[in-house]
C-alpha positions, 0 to 999 in steps of 0.5 A: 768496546772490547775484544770480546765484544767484537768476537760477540758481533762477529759471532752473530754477523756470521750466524745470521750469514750462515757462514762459520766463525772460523772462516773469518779472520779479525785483524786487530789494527794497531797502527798508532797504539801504546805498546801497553794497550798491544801486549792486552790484546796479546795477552787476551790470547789474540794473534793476528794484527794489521799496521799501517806502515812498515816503520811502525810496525819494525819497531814494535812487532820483532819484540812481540814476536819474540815473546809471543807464539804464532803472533801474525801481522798483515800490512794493511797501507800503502806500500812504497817500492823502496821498502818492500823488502824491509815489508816481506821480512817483517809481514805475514800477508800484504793486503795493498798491492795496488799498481804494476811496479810493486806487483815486479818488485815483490816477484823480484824479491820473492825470486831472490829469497825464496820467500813471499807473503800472502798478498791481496790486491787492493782495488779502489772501488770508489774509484777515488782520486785519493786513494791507491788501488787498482781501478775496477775495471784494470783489476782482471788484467792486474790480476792476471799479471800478478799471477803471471808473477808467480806471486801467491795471490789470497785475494782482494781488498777495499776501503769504501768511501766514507759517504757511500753505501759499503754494501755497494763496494762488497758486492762489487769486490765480491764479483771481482774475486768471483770470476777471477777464482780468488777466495780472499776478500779483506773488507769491512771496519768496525762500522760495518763489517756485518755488511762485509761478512754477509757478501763473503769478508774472509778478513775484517779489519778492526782497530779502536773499537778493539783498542780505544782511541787512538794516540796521537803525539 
């Protein structure tokens, strides 16, 4: 697949939605991708990106910064304390605050510099063992404790179980963000991020399927 295929499906996802191209924001996910692979991407005029980790992504995203205009990159992992700083200097939006003490340390930290990105809190929806995020039914008190941080909170995010219905988890990241006033929604993958667009997706989070497999040494 390609870029432009997948400009293609998001295009006809939100014409059947009723929704307009314009309120959904792709997020190329170039976690473990050759530099070579990125700077195409780059040059075919796209400008949002999504990485997994903060040291990846401190070595890859300064360069391209700098070479590129108006270039935004989201963390889109898990995120440790210890390196939350390095993550709000290098990152334009935060998609996986996801427990109490991160929620301290970037309020904290926004405090000392006077700078925050845009953060998502990620809830885990399948409430699975493996996997962080806040659980469905603590979300309404976490949310309430971030904005008691003063932190600028867009919206939320999930990662639906692999062997589940992903229509299911929507509806329910939808209805958290619904009554808690947020407008921000980060779901859905290259598998189903029609699903995602149809129950309110603001940003859909899409990798291979925009770069080719990925690299592994």
């Amino acid at each position: 697949m390609s870029l432009q295929e997948i400009e293609d499906r998001l295009s006809r996802a939100c014409a059947e939605a009723g929704r307009a191209r314009d309120e959904i924001a792709l997020i190329a996910v170039s976690k473990i991708q050759p530099l070579e692979r990125v700077e195409a991407v780059l040059e075919a005029g796209h400008r949002l990106f999504g990485e997994n980790r903060v040291q990846e992504a401190a070595g890859k995203w300064p360069d391209f910064k700098e070479r590129y205009e108006d270039v935004s990159v989201h963390l889109i992992g898990p995120l440790q304390s210890n390196k939350a700083r390095q993550a709000m200097e290098l990152f334009d939006a935060i998609h996986s605050v996801d427990r109490p003490k991160l929620a301290r340390t970037l309020a904290r930290l926004a405090d000392e510099t006077g700078h925050c990105p845009e953060l998502f809190i990620q809830v885990n929806t399948g409430e699975e063992e493996q996997k962080v995020g806040i659980l469905p039914a603590d979300a309404d008190t976490f949310i309430a404790e971030c904005r008691g941080l003063d932190l600028p909170l867009r919206g939320l995010m999930c990662i639906p179980p692999v062997d589940e219905t992903p229509a299911l988890h929507f509806a329910l990241l939808q209805k958290i963000a619904n009554r808690n006033g947020l407008t921000g929604l980060s779901m859905g993958m290259s598998g189903d991020f029609e699903q995602a667009i149809a129950f309110g997706a603001t940003h859909v989070r899409v990798g291979s399927a925009i770069f080719g497999d990925r690299v592994y040494d």
